[in-house]
Backbone of each chain as ProteinMPNN parsed JSONL, in Angstrom:
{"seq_chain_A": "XXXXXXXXXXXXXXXXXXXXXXXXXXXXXXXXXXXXXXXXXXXXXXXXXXXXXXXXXXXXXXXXXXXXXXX", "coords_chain_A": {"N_chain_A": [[141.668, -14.863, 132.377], [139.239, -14.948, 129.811], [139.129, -13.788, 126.304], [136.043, -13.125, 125.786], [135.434, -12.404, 128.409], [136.783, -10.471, 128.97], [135.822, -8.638, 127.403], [133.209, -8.753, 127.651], [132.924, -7.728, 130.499], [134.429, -5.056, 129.623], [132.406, -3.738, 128.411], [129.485, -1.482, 128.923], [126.268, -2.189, 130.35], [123.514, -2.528, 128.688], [121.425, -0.155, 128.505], [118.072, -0.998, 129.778], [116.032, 0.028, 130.974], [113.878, 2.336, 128.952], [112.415, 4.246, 129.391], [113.204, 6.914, 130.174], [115.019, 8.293, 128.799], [112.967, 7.702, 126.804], [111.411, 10.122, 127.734], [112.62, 12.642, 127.924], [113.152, 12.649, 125.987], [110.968, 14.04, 124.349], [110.276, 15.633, 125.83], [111.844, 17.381, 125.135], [111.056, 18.081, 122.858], [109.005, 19.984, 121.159], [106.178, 22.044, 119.975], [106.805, 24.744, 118.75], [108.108, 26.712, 116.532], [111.657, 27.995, 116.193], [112.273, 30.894, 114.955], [115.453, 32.811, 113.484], [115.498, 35.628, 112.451], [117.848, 37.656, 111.07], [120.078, 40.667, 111.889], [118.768, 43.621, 110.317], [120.984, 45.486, 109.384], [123.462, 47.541, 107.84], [123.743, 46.685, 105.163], [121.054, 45.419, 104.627], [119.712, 47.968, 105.144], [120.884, 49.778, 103.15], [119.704, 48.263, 100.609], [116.699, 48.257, 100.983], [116.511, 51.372, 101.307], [117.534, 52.267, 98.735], [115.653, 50.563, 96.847], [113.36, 52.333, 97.456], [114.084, 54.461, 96.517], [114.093, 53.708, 94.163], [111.565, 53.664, 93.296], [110.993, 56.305, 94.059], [111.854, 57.701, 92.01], [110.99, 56.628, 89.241], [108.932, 57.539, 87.015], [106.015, 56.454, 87.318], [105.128, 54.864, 89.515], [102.847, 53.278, 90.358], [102.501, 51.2, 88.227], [104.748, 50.237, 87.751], [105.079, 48.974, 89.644], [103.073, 47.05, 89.481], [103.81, 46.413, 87.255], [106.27, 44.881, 88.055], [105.446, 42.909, 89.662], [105.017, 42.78, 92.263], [102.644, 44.09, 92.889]], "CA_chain_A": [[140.41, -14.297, 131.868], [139.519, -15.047, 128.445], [138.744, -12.562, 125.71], [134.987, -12.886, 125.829], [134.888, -11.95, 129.427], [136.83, -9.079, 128.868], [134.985, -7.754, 126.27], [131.433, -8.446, 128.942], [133.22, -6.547, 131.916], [134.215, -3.558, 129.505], [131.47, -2.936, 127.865], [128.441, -1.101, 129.96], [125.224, -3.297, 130.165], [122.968, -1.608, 127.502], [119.737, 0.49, 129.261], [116.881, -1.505, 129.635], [114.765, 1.382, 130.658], [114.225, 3.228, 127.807], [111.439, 5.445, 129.283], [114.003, 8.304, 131.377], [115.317, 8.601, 127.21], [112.161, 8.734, 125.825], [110.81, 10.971, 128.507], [113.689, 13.531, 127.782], [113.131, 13.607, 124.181], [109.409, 14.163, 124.296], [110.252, 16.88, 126.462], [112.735, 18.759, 124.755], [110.494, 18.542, 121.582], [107.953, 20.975, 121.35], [105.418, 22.659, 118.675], [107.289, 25.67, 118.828], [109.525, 26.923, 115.535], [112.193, 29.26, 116.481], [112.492, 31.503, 113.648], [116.34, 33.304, 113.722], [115.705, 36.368, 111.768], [118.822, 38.257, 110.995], [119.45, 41.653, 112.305], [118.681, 43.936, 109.038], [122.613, 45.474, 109.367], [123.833, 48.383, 106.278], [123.336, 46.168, 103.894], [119.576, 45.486, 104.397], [119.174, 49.09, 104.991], [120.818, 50.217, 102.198], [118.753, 47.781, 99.529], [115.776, 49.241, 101.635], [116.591, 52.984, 100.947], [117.536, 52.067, 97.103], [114.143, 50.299, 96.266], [112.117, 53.804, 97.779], [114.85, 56.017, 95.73], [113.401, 53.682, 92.707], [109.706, 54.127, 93.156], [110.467, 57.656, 93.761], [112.498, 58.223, 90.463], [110.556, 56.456, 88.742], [107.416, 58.442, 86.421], [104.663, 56.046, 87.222], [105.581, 53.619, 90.601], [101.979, 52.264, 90.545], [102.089, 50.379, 86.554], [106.057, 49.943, 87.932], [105.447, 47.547, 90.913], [102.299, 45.874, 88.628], [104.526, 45.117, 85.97], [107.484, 44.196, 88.939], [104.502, 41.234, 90.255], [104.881, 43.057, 93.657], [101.346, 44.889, 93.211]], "C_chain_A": [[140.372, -14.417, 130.344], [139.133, -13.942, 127.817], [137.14, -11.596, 125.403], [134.739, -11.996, 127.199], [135.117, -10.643, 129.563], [136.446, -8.244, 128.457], [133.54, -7.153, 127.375], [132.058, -7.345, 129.582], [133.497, -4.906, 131.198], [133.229, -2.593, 128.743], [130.24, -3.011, 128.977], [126.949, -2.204, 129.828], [124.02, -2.0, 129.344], [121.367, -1.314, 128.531], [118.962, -0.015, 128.836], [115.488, -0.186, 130.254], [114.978, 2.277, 129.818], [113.214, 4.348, 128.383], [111.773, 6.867, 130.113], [114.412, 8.781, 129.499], [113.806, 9.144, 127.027], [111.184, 10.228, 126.654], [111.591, 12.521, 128.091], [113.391, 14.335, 126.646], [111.891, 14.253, 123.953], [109.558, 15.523, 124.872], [111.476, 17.992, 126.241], [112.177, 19.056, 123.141], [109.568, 19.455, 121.547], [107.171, 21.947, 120.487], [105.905, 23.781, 118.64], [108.287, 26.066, 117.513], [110.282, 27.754, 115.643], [112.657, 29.694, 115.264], [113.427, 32.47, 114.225], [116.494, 34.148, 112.585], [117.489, 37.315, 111.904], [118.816, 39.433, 111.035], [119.809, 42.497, 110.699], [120.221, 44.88, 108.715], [122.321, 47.029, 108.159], [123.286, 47.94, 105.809], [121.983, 46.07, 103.16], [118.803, 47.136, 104.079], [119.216, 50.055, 103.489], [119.996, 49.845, 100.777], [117.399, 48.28, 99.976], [115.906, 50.451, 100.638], [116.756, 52.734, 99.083], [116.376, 51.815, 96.204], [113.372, 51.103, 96.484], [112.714, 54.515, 96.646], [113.852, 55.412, 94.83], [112.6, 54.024, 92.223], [109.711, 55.463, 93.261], [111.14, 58.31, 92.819], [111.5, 57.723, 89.46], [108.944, 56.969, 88.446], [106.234, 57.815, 87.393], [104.468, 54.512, 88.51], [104.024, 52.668, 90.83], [102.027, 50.884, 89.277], [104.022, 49.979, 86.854], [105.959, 48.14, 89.011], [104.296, 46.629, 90.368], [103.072, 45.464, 88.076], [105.908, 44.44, 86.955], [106.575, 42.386, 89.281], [104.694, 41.821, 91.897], [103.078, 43.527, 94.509], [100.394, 44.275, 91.825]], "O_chain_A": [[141.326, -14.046, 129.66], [138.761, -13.004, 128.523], [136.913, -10.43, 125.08], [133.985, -11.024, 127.17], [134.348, -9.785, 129.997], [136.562, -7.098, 128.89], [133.082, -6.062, 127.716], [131.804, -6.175, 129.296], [133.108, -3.857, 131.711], [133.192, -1.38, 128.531], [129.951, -3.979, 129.682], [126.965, -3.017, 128.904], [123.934, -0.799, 129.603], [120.568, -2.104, 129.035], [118.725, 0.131, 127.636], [114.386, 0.169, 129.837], [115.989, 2.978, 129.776], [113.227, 5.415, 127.77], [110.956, 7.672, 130.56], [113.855, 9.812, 129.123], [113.4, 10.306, 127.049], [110.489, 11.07, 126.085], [110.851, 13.5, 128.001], [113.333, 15.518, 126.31], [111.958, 15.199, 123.168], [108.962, 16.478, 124.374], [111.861, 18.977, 126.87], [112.628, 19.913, 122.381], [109.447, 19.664, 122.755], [107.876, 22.94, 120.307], [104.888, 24.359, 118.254], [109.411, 25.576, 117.622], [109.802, 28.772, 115.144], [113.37, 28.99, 114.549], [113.021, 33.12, 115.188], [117.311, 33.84, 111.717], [118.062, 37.436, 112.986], [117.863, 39.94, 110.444], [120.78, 42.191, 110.007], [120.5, 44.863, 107.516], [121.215, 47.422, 107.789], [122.133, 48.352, 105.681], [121.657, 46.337, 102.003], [117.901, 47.472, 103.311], [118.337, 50.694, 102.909], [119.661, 50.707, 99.964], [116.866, 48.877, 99.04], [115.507, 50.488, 99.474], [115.876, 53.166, 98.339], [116.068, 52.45, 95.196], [112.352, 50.956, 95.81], [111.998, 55.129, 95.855], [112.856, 56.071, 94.534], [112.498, 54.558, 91.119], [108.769, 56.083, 92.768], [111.036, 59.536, 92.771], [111.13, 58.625, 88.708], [108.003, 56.886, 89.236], [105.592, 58.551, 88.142], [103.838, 53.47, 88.328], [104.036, 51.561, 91.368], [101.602, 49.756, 89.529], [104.524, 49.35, 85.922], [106.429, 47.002, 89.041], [104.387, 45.444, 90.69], [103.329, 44.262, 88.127], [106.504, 43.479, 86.47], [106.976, 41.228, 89.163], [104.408, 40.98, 92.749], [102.562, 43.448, 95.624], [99.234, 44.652, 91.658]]}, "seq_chain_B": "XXXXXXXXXXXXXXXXXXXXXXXXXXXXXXXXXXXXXXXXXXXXXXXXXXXXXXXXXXXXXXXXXXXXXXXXXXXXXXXXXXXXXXXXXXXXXXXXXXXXXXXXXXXXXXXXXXXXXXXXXXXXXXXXXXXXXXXXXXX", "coords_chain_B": {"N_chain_B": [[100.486, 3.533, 95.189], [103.657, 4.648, 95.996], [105.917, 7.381, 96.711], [109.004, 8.541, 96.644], [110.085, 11.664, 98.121], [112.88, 13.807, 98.972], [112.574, 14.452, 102.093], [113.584, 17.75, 103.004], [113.494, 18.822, 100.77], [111.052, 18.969, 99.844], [110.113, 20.471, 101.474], [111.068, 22.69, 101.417], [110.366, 23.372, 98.9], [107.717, 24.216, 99.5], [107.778, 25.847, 101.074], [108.798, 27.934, 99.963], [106.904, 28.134, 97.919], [104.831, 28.768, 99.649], [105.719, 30.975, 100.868], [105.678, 33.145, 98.785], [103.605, 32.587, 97.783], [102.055, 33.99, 99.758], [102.54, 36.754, 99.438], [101.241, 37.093, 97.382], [99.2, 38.343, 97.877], [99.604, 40.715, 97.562], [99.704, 41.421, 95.026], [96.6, 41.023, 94.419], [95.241, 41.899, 96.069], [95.944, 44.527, 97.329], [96.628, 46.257, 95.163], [93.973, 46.145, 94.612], [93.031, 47.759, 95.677], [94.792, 50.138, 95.594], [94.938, 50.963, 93.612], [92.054, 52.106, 93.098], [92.077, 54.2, 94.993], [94.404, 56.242, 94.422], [94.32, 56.011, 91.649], [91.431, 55.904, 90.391], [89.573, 54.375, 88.64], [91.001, 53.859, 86.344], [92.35, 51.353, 84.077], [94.122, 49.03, 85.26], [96.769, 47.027, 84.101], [97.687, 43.324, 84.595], [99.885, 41.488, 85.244], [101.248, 37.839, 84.907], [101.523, 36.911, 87.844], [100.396, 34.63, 89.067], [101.858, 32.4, 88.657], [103.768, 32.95, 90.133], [104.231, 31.608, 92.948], [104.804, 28.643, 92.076], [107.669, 29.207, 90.775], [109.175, 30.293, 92.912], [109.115, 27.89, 94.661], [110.459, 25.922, 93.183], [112.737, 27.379, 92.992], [113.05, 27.135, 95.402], [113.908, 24.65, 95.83], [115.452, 23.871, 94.138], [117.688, 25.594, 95.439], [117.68, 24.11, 97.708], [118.496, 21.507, 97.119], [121.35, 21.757, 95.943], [123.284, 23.714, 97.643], [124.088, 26.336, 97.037], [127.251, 28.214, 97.12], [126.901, 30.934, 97.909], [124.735, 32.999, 99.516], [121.452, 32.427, 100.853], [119.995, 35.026, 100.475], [120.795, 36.261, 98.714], [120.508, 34.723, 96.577], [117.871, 34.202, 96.082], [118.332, 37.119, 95.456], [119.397, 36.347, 93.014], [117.099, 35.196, 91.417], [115.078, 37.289, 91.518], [116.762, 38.772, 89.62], [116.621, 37.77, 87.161], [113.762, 37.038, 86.606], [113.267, 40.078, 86.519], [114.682, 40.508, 83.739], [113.179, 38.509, 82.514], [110.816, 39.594, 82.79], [111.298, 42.461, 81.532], [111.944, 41.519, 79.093], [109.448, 39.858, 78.298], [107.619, 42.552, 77.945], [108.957, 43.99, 76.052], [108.424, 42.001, 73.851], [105.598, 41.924, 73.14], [104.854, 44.892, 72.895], [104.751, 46.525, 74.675], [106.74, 48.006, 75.795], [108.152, 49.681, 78.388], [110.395, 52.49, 79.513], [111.418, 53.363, 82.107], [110.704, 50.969, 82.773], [112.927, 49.088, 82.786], [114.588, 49.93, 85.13], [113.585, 48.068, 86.72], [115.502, 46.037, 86.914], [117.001, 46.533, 88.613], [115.886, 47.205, 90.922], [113.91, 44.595, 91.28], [115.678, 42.516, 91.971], [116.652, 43.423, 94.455], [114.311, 43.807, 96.196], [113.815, 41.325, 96.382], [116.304, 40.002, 97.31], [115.904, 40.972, 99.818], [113.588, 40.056, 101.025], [114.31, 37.276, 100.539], [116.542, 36.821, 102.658], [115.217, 37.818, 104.422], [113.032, 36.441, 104.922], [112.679, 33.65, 103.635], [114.756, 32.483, 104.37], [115.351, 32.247, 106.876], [113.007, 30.729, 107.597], [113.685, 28.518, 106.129], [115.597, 27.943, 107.517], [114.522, 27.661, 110.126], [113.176, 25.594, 109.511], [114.744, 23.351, 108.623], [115.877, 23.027, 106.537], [118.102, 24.216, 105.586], [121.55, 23.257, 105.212], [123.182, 20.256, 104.717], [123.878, 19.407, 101.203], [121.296, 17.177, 99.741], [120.899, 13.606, 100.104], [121.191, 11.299, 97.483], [117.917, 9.95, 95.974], [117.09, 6.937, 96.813], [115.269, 4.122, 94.769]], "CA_chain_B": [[101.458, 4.355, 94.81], [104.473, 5.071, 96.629], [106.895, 7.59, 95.939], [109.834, 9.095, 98.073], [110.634, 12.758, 98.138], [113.491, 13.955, 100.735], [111.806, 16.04, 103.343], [114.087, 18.357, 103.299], [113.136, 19.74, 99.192], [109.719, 19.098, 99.536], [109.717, 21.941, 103.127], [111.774, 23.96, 100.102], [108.975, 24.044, 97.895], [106.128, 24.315, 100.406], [108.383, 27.252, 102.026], [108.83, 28.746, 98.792], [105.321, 28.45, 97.559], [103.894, 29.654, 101.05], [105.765, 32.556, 100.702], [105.245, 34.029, 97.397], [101.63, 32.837, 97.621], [101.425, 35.048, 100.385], [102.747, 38.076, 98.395], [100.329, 37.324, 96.069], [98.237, 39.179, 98.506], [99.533, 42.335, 97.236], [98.875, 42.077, 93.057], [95.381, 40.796, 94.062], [93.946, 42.339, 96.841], [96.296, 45.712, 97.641], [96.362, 46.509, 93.825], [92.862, 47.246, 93.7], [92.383, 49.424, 96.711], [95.684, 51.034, 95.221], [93.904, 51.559, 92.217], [90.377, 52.523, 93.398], [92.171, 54.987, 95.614], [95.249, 56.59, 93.3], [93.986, 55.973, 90.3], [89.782, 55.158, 90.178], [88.729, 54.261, 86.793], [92.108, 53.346, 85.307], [92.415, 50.127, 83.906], [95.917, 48.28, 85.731], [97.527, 45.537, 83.883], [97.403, 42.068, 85.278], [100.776, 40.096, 84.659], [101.169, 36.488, 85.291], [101.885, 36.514, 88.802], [99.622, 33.559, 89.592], [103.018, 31.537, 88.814], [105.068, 32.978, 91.356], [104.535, 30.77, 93.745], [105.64, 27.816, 91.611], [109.024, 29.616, 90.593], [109.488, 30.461, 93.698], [108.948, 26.813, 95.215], [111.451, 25.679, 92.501], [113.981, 28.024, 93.144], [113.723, 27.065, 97.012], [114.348, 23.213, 96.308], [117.177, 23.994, 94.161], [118.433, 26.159, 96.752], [118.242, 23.172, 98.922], [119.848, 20.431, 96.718], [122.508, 22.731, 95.232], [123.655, 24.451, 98.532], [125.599, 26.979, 96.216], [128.012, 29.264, 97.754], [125.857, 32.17, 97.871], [123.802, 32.867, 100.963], [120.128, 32.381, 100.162], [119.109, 36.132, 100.167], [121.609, 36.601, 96.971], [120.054, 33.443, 95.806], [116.93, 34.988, 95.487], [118.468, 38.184, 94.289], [119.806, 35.829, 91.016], [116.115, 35.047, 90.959], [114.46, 38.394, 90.962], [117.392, 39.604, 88.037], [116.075, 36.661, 85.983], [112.333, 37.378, 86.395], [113.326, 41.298, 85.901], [115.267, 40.303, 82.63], [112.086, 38.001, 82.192], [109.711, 40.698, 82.545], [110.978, 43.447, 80.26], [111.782, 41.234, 77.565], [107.908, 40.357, 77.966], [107.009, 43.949, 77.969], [109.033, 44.564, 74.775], [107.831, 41.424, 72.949], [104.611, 42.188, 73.438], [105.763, 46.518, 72.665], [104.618, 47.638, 75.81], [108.033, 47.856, 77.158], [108.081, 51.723, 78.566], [111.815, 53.053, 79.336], [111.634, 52.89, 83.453], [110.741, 49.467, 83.218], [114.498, 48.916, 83.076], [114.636, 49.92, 86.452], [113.381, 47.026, 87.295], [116.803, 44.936, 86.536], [117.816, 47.055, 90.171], [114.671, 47.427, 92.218], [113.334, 43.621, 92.185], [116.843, 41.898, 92.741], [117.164, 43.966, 95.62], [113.428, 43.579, 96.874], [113.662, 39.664, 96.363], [117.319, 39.988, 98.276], [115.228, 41.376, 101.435], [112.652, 38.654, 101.239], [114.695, 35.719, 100.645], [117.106, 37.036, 103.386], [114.218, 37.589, 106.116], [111.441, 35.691, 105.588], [112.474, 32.679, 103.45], [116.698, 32.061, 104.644], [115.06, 32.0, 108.529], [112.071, 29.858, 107.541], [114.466, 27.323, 105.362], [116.679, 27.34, 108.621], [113.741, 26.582, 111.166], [112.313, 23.998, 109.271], [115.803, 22.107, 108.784], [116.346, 22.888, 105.226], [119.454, 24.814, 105.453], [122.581, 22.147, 105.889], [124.147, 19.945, 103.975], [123.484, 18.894, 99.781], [120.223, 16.155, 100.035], [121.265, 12.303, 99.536], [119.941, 11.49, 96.36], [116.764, 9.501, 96.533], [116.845, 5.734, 96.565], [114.353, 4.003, 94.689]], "C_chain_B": [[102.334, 4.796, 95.291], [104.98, 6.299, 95.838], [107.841, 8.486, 97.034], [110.377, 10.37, 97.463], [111.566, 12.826, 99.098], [112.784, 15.09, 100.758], [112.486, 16.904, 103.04], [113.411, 19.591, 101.687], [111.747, 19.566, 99.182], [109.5, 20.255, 101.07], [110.033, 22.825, 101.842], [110.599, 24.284, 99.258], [107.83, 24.788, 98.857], [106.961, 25.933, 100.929], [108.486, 28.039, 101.125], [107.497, 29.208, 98.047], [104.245, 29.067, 98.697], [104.271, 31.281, 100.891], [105.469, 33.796, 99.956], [103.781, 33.93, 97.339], [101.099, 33.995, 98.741], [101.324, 36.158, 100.336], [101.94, 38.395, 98.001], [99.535, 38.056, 96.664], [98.372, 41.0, 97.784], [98.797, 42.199, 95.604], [97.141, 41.356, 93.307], [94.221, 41.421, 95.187], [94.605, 44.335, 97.101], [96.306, 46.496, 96.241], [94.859, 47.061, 93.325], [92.71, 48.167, 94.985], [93.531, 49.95, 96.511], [94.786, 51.98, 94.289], [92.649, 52.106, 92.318], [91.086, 53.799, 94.44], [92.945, 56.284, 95.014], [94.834, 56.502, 92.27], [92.625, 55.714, 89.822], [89.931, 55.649, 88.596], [89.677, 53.849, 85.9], [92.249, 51.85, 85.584], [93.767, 49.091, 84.346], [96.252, 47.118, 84.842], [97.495, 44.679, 84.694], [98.85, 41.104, 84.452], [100.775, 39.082, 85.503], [101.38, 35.836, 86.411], [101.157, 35.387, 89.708], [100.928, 32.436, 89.658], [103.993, 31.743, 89.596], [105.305, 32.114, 92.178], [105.504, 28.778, 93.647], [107.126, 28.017, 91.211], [109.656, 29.442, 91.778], [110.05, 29.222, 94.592], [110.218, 26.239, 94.434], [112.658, 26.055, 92.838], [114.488, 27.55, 94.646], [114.291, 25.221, 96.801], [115.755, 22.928, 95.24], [117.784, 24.474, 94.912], [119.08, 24.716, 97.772], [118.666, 21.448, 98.509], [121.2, 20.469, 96.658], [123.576, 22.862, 96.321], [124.825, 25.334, 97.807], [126.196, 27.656, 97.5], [127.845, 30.352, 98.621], [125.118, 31.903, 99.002], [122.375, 33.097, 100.367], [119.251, 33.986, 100.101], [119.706, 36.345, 98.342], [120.752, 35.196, 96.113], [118.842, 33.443, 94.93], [117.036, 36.49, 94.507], [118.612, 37.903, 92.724], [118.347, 35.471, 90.324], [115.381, 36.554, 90.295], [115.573, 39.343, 89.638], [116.997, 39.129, 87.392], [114.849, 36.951, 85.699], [112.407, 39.089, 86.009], [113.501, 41.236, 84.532], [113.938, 39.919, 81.854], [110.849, 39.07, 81.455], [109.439, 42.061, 81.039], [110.899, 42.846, 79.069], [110.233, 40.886, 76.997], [107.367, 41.213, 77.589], [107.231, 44.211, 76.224], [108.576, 43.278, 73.594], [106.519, 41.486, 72.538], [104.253, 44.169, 72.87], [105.112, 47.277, 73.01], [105.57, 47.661, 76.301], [108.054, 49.549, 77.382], [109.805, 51.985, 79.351], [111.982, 52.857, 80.953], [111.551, 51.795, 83.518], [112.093, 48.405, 83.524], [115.033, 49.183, 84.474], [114.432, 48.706, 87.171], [114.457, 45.875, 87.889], [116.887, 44.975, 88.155], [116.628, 46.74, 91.155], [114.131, 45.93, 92.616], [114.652, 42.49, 92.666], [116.873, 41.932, 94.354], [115.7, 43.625, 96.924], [113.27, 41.933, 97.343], [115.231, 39.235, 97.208], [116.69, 39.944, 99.838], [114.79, 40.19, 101.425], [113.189, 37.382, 101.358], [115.742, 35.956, 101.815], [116.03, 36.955, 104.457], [113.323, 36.975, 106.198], [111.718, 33.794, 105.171], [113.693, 31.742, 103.804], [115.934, 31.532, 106.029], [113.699, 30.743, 108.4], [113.062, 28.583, 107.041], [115.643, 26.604, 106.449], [115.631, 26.802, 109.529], [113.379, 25.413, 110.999], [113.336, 23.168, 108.512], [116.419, 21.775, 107.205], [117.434, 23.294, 104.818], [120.608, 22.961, 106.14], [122.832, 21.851, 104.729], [122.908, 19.387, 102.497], [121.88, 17.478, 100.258], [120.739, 14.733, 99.378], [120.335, 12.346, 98.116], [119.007, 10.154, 96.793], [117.039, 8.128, 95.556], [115.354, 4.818, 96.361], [114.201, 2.34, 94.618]], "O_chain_B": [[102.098, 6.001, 95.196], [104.701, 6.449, 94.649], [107.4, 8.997, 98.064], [111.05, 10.305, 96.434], [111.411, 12.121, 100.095], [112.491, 16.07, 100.073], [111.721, 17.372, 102.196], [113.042, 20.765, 101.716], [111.206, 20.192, 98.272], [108.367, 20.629, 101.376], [109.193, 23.589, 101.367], [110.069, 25.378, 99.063], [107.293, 25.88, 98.678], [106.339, 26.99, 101.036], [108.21, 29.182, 101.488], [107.167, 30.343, 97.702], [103.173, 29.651, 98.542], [103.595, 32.307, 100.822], [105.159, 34.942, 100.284], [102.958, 34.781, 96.999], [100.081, 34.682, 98.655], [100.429, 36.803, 100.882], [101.542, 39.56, 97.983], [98.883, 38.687, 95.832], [97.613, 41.957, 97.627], [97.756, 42.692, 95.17], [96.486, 41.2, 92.277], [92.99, 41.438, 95.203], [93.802, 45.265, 97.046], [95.853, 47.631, 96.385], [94.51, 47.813, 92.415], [92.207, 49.291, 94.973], [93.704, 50.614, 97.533], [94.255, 53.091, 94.275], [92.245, 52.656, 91.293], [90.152, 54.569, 94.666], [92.332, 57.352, 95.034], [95.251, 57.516, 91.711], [92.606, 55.236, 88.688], [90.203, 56.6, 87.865], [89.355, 53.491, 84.767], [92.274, 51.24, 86.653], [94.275, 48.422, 83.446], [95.697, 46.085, 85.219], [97.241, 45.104, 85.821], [98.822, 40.353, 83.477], [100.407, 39.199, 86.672], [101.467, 34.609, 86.45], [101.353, 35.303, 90.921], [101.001, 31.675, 90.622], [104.936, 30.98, 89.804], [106.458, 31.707, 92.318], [106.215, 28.097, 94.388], [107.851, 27.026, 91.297], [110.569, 28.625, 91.891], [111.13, 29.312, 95.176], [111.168, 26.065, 95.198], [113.59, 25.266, 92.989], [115.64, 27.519, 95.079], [115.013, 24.69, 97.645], [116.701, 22.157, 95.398], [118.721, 23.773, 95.294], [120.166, 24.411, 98.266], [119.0, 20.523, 99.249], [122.033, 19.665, 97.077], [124.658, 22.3, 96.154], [126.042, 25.174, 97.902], [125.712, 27.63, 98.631], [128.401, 30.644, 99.68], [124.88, 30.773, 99.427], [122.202, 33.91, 99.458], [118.077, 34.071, 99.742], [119.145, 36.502, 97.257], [120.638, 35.121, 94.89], [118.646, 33.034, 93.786], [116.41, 36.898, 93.528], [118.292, 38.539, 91.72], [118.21, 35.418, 89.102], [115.195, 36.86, 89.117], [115.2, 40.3, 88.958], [116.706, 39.875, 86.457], [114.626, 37.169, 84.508], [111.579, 39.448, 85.173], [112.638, 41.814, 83.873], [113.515, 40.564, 80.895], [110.314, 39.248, 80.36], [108.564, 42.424, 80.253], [110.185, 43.213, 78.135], [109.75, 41.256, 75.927], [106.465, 40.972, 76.786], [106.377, 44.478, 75.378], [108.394, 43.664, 72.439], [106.306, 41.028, 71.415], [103.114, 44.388, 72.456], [104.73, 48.315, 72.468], [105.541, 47.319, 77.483], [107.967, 50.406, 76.502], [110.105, 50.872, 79.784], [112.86, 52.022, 81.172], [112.294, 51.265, 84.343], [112.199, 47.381, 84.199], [115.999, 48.521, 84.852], [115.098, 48.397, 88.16], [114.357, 45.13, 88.864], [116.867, 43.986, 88.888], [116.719, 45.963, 92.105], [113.874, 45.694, 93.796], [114.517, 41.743, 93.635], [117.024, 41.041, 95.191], [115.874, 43.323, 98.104], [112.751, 41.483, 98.365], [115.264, 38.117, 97.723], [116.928, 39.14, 100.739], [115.497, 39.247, 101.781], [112.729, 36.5, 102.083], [115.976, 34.799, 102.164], [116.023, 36.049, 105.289], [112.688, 36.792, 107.237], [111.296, 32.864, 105.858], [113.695, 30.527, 103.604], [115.959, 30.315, 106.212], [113.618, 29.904, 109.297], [113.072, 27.617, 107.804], [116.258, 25.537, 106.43], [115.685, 25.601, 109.795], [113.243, 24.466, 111.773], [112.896, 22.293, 107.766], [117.079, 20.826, 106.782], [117.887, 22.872, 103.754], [120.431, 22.087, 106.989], [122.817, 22.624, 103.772], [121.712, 19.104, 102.579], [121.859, 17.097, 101.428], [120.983, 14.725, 98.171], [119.347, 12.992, 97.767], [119.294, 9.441, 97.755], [117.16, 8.037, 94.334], [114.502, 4.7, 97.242], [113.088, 1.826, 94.508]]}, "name": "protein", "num_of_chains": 2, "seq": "XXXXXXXXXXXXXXXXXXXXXXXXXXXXXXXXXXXXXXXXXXXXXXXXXXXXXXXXXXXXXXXXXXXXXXXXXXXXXXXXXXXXXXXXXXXXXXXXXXXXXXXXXXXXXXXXXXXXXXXXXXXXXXXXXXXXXXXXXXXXXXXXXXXXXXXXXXXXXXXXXXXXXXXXXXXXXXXXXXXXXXXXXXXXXXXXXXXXXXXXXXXXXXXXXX"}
């Protein structure tokens, strides 16, 4: 057997139907965006609770969160 | 005219500028029925927040060249210390700076931590911007 043939016999014959592929992909694509919010944990809570303490230490929380760019 | 952006920093901007533009809802529409409700007849300040959305957009497509270290809520927190820092020194160049405004250094870090943690880290991951540094762009 020469080296060409061996090469033919071990390599697979390359898929001529391509439309079971593209059928697959088409159908695992989908207008859908899964958005993987993170669960808000301590950490979130505590920067939470810190930014209320501020606004409520602070004199004047309306001319506070204007001049922040929040309001 | 051609010209090639990678996808990946131009979602960064658009995700960055979607978001903050949508903020903007508060200093332009919740600001006055704050004010007409709390405060009728007082005059509010108006700072420059028409540019947020461009900072913002910026900051997201460095985010997504860069890929620093930092997880993108802190990423934003280094933003909102910078625009705090920003702000008062405005205030006092200007010498309206008023003595709480220093508060600020703490309160928008921490508010711009939340936000870039839940709204713009999960958006930058759906739409494929989180991963690796961006090839640079062959021209």
């Amino acid at each position: 057997m020469t080296t060409l043939e061996m090469i033919r016999r071990g390599t697979p014959d390359p898929p001529h139907d391509l439309w079971p592929r593209l059928r697959a992909q088409l159908e695992a694509q989908d207008d859908v965006v899964r958005l993987h919010v993170p669960p808000i944990g301590w950490s979130g809570v505590a920067a939470l609770a810190t930014a209320a303490a501020t606004l409520l230490l602070v004199p004047d929380p309306l001319a506070f969160l204007i001049t922040s760019g929040i309001l | 005219m051609t010209s090639t952006v990678p996808r990946r920093e131009l979602l960064a901007y658009l995700i960055g500028t979607g978001v903050a533009g949508t903020i903007l809802v508060g200093p332009y529409v919740l600001r006055i029925v704050a004010g007409e409700l709390f405060v009728p007849g007082r005059v509010l300040p108006m700072v420059p927040v028409v540019t947020l959305p461009l900072v913002w957009g910026v900051w997201n497509v460095l985010w997504a060249r860069r890929q620093p270290v930092a997880g993108v809520a802190a990423w934003g927190a280094i933003l909102g210390l910078l625009l705090a820092c920003f702000v008062n020194l405005g205030l006092a160049v200007r010498g309206v700076w008023f003595r709480h405004a220093i508060a600020m250094i703490v309160f928008l870090p921490l508010v711009y931590w939340l936000l870039w943690g839940f709204v713009v880290g999960p958006l930058n991951e759906a739409l494929g911007v989180e991963g690796q540094r961006s090839p640079p762009v062959r021209r």
